[in-house]
C-alpha positions as CSV (number, residue, x, y, z in Angstrom):
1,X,-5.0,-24.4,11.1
2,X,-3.2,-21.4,12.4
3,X,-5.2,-19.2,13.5
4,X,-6.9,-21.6,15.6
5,X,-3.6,-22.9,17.2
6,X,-2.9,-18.8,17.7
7,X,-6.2,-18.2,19.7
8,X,-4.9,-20.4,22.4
9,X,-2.0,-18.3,23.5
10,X,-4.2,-15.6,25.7
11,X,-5.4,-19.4,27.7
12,X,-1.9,-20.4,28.6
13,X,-2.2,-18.2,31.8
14,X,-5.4,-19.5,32.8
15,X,-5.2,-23.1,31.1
16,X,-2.8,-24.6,29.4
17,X,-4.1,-27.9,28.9
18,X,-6.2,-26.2,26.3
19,X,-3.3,-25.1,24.6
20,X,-2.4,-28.8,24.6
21,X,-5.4,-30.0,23.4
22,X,-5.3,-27.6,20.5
23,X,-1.7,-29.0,19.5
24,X,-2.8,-32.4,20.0
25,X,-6.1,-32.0,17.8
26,X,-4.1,-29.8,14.8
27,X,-1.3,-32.6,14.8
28,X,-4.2,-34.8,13.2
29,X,-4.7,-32.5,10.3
30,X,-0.8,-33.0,9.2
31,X,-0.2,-35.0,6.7
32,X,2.4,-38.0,6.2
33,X,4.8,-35.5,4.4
34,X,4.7,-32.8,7.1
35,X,2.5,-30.7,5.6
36,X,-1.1,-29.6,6.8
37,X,-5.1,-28.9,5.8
38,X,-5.1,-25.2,5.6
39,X,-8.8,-25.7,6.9
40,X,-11.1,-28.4,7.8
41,X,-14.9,-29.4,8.3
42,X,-15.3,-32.1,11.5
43,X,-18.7,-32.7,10.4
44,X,-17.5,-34.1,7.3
45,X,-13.7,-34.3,7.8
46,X,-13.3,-32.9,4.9
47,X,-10.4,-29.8,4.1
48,X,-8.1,-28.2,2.1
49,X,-4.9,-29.7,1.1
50,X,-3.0,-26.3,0.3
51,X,0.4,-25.2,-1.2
52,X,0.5,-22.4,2.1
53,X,4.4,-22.4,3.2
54,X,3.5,-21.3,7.5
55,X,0.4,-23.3,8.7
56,X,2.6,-26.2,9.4
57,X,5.2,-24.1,11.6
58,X,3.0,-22.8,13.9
59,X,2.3,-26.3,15.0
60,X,6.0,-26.2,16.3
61,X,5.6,-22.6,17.2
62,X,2.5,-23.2,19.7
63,X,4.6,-26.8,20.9
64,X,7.5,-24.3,22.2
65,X,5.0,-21.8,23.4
66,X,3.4,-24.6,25.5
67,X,7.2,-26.1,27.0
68,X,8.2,-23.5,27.7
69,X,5.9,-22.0,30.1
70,X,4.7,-25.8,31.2
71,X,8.3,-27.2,31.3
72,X,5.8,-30.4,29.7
73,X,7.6,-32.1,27.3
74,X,5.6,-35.3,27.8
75,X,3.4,-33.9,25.4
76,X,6.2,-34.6,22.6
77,X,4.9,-38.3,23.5
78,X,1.7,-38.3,22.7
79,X,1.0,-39.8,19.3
80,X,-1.4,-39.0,16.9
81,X,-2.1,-40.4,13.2
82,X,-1.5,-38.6,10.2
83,X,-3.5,-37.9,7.1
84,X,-3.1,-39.0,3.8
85,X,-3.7,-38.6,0.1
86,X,-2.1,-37.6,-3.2
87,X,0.0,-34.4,-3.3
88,X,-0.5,-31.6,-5.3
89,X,0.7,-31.7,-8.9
90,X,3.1,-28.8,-9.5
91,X,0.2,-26.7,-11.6
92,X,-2.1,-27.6,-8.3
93,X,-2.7,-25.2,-5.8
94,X,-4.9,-26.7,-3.6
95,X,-7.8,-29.8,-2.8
96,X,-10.4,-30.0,-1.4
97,X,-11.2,-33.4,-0.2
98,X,-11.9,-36.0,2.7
99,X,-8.6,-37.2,3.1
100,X,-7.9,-40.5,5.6
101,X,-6.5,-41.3,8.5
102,X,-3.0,-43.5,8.4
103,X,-3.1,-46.6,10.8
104,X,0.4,-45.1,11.4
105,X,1.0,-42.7,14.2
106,X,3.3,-40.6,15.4
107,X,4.7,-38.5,18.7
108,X,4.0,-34.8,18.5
109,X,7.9,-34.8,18.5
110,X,7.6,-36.1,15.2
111,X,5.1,-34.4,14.0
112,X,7.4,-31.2,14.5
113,X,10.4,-32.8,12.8
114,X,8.0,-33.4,9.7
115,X,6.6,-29.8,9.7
116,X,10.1,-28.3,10.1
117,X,11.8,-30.5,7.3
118,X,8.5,-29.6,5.0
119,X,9.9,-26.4,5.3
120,X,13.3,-26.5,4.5
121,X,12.6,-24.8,0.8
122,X,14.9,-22.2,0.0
123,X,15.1,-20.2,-3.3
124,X,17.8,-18.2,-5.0
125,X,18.2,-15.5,-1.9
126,X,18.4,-17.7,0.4
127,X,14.9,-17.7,1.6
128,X,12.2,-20.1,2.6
129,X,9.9,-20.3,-0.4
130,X,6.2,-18.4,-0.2
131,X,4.1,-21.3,-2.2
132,X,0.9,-20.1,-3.0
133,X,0.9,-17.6,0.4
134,X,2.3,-17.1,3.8
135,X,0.5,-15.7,6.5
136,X,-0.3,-13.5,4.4
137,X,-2.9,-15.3,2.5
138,X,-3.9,-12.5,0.2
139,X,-0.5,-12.9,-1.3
140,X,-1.2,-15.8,-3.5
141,X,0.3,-14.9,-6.6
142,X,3.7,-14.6,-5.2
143,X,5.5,-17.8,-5.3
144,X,3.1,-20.6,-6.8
145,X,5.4,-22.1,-9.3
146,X,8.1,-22.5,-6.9
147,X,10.3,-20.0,-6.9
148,X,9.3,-17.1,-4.6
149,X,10.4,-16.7,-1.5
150,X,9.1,-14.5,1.5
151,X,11.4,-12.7,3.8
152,X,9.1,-12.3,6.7
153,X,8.6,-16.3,6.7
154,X,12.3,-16.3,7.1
155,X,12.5,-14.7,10.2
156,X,9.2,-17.0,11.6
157,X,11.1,-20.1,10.3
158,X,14.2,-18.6,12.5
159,X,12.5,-18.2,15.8
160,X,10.8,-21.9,15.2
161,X,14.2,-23.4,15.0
162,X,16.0,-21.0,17.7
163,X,13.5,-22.1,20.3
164,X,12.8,-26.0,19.0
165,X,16.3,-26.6,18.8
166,X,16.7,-25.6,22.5
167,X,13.8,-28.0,23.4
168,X,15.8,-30.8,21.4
169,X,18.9,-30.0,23.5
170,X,16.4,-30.4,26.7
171,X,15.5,-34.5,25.2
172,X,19.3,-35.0,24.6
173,X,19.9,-34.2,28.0
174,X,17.4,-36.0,29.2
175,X,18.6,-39.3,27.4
176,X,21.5,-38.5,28.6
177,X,20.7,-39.2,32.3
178,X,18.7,-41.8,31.6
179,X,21.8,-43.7,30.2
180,X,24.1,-42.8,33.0
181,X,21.0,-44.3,35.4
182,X,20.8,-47.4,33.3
183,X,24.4,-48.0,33.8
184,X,24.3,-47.9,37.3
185,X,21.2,-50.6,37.4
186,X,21.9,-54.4,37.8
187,X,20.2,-55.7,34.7
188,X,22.5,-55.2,32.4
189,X,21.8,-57.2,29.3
190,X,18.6,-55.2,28.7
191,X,20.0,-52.0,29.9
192,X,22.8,-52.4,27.1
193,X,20.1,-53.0,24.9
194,X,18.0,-49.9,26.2
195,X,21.3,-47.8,25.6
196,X,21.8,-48.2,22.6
197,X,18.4,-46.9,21.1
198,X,19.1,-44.1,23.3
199,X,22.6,-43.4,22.1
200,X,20.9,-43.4,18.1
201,X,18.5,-41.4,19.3
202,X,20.6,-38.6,20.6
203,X,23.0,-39.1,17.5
204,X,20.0,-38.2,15.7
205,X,19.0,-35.4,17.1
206,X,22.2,-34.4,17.5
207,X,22.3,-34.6,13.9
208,X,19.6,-32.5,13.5
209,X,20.5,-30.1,15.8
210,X,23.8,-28.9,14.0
211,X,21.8,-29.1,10.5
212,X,19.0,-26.6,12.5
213,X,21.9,-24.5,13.6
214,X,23.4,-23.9,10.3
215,X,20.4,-23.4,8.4
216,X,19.8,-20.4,11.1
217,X,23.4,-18.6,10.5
218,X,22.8,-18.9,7.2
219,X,19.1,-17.9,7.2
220,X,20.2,-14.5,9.3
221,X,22.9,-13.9,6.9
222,X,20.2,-13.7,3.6
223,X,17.6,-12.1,5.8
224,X,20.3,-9.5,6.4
225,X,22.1,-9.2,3.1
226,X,19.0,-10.2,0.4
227,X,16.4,-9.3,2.3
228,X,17.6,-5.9,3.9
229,X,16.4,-2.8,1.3
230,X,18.5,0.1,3.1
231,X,16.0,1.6,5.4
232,X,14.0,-1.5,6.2
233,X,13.4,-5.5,5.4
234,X,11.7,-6.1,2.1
235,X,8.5,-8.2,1.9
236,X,9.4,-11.4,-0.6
237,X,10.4,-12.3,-4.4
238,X,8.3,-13.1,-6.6
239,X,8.3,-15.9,-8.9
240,X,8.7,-13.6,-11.9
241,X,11.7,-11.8,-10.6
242,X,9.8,-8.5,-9.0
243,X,10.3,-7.7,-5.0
244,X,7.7,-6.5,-2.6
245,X,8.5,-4.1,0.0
246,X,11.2,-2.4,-1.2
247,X,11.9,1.7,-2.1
248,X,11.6,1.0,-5.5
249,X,8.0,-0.1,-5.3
250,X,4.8,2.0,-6.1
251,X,2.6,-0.2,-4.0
252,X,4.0,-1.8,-0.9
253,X,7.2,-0.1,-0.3
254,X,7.0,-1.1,3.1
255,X,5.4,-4.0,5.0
256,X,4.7,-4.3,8.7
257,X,5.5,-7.8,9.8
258,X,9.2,-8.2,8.1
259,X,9.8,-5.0,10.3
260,X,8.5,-6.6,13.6
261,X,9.5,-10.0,13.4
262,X,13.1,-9.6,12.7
263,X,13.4,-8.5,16.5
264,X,11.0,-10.6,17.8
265,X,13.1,-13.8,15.7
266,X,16.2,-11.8,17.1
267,X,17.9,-13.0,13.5
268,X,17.7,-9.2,12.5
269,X,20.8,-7.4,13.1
270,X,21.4,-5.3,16.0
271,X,21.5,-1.5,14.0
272,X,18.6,-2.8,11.3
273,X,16.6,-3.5,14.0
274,X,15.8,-0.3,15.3
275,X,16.3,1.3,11.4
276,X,13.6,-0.8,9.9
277,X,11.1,0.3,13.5
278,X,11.8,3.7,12.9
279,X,10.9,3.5,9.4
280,X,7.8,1.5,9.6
281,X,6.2,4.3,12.5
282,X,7.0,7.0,9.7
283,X,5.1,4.9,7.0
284,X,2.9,2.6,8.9
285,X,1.0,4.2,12.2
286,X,-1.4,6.4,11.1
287,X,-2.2,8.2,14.0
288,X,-4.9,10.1,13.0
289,X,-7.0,7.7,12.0
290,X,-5.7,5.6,15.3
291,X,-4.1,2.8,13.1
292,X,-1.3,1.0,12.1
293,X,-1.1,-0.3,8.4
294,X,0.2,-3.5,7.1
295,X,1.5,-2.1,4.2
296,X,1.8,1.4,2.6
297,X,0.6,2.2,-0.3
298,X,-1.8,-0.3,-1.0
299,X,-2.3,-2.5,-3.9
300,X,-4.3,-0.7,-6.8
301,X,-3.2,0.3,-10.5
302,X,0.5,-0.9,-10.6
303,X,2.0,-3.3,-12.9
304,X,2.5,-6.0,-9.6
305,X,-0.2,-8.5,-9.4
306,X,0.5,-10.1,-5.9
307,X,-2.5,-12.1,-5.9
308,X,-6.3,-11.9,-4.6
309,X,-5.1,-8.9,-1.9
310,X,-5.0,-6.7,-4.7
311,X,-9.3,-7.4,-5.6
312,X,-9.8,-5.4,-2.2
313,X,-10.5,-1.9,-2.4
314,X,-7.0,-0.1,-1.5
315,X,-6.4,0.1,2.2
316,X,-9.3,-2.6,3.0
317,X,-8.2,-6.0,5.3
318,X,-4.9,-6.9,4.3
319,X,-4.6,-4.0,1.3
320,X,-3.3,-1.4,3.3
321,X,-5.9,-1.4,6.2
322,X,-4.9,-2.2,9.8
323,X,-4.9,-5.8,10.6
324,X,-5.0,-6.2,14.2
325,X,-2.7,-9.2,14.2
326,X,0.2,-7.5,12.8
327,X,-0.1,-4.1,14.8
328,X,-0.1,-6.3,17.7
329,X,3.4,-7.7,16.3
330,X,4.8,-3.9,16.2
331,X,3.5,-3.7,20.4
332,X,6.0,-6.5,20.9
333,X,8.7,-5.3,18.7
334,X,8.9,-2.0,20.2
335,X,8.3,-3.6,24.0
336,X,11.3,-5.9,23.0
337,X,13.7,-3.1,21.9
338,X,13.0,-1.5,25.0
339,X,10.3,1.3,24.1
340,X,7.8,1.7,27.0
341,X,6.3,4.6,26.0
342,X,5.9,3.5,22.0
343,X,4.2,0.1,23.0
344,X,1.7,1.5,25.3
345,X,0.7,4.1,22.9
346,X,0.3,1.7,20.3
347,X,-1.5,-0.4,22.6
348,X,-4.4,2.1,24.0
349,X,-4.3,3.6,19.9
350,X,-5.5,-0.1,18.5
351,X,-8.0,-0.7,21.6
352,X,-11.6,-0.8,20.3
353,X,-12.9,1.4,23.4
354,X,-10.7,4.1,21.6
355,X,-12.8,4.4,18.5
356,X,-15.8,5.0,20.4
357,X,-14.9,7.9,22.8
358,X,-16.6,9.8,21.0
359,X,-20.6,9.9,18.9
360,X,-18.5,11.4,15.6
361,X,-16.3,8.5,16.1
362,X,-18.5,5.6,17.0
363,X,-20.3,6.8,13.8
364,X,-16.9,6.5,11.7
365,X,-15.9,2.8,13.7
366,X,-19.5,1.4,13.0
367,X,-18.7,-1.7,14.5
368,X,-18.7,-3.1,18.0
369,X,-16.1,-1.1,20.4
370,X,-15.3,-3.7,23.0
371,X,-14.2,-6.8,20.9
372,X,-11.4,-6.9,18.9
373,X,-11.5,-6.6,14.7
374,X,-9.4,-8.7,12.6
375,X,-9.0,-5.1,10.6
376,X,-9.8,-1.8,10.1
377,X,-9.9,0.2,6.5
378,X,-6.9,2.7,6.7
379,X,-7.5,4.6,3.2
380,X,-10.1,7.7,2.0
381,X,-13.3,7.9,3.3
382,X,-13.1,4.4,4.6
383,X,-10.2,5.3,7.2
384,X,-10.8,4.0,10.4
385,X,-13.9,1.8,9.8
386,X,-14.0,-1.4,11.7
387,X,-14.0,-4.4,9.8
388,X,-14.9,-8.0,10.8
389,X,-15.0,-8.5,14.5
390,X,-14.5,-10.7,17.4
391,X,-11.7,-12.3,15.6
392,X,-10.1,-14.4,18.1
393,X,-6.4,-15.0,17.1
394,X,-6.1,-10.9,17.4
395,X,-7.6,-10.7,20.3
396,X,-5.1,-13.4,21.8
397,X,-2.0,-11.7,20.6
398,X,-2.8,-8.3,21.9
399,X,-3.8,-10.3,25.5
400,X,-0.3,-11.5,25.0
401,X,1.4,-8.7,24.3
402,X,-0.4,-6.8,26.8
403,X,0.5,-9.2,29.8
404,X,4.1,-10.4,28.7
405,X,5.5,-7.6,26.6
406,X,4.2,-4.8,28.6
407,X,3.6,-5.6,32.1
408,X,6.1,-8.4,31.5
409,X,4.7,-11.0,33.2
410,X,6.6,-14.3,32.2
411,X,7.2,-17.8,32.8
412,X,9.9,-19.5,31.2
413,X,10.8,-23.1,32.4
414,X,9.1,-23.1,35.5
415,X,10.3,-19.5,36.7
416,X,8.2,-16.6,37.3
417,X,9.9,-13.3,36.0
418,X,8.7,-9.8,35.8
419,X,10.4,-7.4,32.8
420,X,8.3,-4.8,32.0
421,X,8.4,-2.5,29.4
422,X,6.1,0.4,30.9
423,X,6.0,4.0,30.1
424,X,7.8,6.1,31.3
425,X,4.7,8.3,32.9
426,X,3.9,5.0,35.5
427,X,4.6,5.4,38.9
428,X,3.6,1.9,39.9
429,X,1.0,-1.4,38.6
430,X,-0.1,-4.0,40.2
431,X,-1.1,-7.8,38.9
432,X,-3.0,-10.4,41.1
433,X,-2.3,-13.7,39.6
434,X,-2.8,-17.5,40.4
435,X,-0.3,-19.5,39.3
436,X,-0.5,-23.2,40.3
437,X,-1.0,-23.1,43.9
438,X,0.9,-19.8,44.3
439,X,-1.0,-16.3,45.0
């Protein structure tokens, strides 16, 4: 469900209707309760009814990414059924099954209201709750009986509601004007009529706005107080009372994506920001081996049993090795603190074509050097093999950060703006770019 959503992002800039259609199709996996199939078969329509605490946010994650460089918010109209079926028991972890369709539908607007109050789960720090995995999916021993919670989900939840709440304000407007307009028409018994849905409408999201609004001051004071460990962001609680990512750990001190994303959710504070980047290059980029690790050390003989990430060999896919998606996250990071010359070199260090420059290290890559992996092995003789390939959410986040972080190419609400973030050893770039009927 995510990953496909995330593979769209790179097409925005050449088509965005497919990143519409994508929204549009993953709104029919949701189901009546807001949450969503983890994965699916079309040929049968069967899938996987899971306890996974992010899938359903990145529906509302890819909705903003679409507004806001569209300015479409038609697409909040379109209405799509949901699924149903029985939800998990609370020893249940997951089902698979072929699940219907409700006669019921509703607007993608709704769908994102669902996914977002589905997520409102919070623990004893103040954090969303992990479930049986974030995005994290090897972590699936973390928080299945209810009560972990995972500080990097935090900051995602954060930057879902600081950018769909602004959306939100943008219907409220627009309901707005469209009750001033009515008022100024002739018919008025209808038009009185008309207004009123619209004024309960706007109370309601009104409603929902403030709620949104609070949950985010007090989600950035936890993140900041509970989840901060002194030199960096820990990782999550576990249900049993242990943390991940902090000092005291043997295996995962520190892990990548709490660092990143609490400057790309902008919930971090201002001076932990740049404290937790610093700390994850000294642990995390290996630079030798041209990688940069998701966590450090990896999972092997300690007493922490996290969940299936720990049955890969230590730094392998998500234990310890590079994965590509999250090294990506660290380009924007240190593009949006303002460091050209760190986000380019991390950028050209995680490019394929890198690994291959060389016969000795084609030999140690092994894999294909012009697609991107979803990993590479960052421990002993393993270090800096290429994993599984031609993974295309990676390959759509480094795009991404490549285009918008780097060369800074952005539209926002229908305006074309260039910020780069460009080392400091650039004279001068140039991009050629169609966008609408503009050169």
């Amino acid at each position: 469900f995510r990953d496909q959503l995330q593979d769209t992002l790179a097409l925005k800039y050449l088509e965005p209707q497919m990143l519409k259609n994508q929204i549009i199709k993953h709104s029919k996996q949701q189901f009546l309760e807001g949450d969503v199939e983890h994965w699916w078969h079309e040929e049968t329509g069967r899938g996987i009814r899971t306890k996974f605490s992010d899938d359903l946010l990145w529906l509302v994650y890819l909705t903003c990414e679409y507004i806001e460089f569209t300015e479409d918010l038609s697409i909040l109209k379109e209405k799509t059924p949901y699924l149903v079926g029985k939800e998990l028991e609370e020893n249940e972890y997951e089902r698979y099954d072929k699940f219907e369709y409700t006669k019921e539908t509703g607007s993608i607007y709704e769908h994102c209201i669902k996914a977002i109050e589905r997520s409102l789960k919070f623990g004893e720090n103040g954090l969303p709750k992990i479930g049986s995995g974030d995005w994290n999916d090897g972590m699936s021993n973390v928080g299945p009986k209810g009560k972990g919670e995972s500080v990097w989900l935090g900051f995602f939840l954060y930057n879902v509601l600081d950018r769909f709440t602004k959306i939100m304000e943008q219907i409220k407007e627009d309901l707005l004007e469209k009750e001033v307009e009515n008022q100024n028409e002739n018919n008025e018994d209808s038009n009185r009529q008309e207004n009123k849905e619209q004024q309960k409408n706007e109370e309601n999201i009104e409603s929902k706005i403030e709620k949104y609004k609070t949950i985010m001051q007090q989600l950035k004071k936890a993140l900041n107080t509970n989840g901060w460990d002194g030199r960096w962001y820990k990782r999550a609680f576990m249900d049993d009372g242990n943390t991940l990512g902090s000092m005291e750990n043997d295996e995962c001190r520190i892990d990548s994506i709490a660092q990143s994303w609490s400057t790309i959710s902008k919930a971090g504070d201002n001076d932990k920001k740049y404290i937790s980047m610093e700390s994850l290059e000294n642990h995390l980029i290996d630079r030798e081996n041209g990688i940069v690790k998701l966590l450090d050390p990896p999972f092997e003989k300690g007493k922490l049993n996290p969940g299936y990430i720990k049955s890969y060999m230590p730094g392998v896919r998500e234990n310890g090795g590079q994965y590509t998606h999250a090294s990506c996250w660290v380009i924007i990071a240190e593009s949006m603190l303002g460091f050209g010359d760190k986000a380019t070199e991390i950028y050209r260090m995680i490019n394929p074509i890198e690994h291959a420059r060389t016969k000795e290290s084609s030999k140690k890559y092994k894999v294909e050097p012009y697609v991107i992996p979803a990993d590479i092995y960052g421990a002993s003789n393993l270090a800096g093999r290429g994993g599984w390939t031609w993974y295309t959410g990676s390959a759509s986040w480094y795009y991404k950060a490549g285009i918008e972080n780097i060369l800074g190419l952005k539209i926002e609400n229908g305006v074309l703006k260039i910020e780069p973030c460009i080392p400091n050893s650039w004279k001068e770039y140039s991009i050629r770019y169609k966008w609408k009927n503009a050169f």
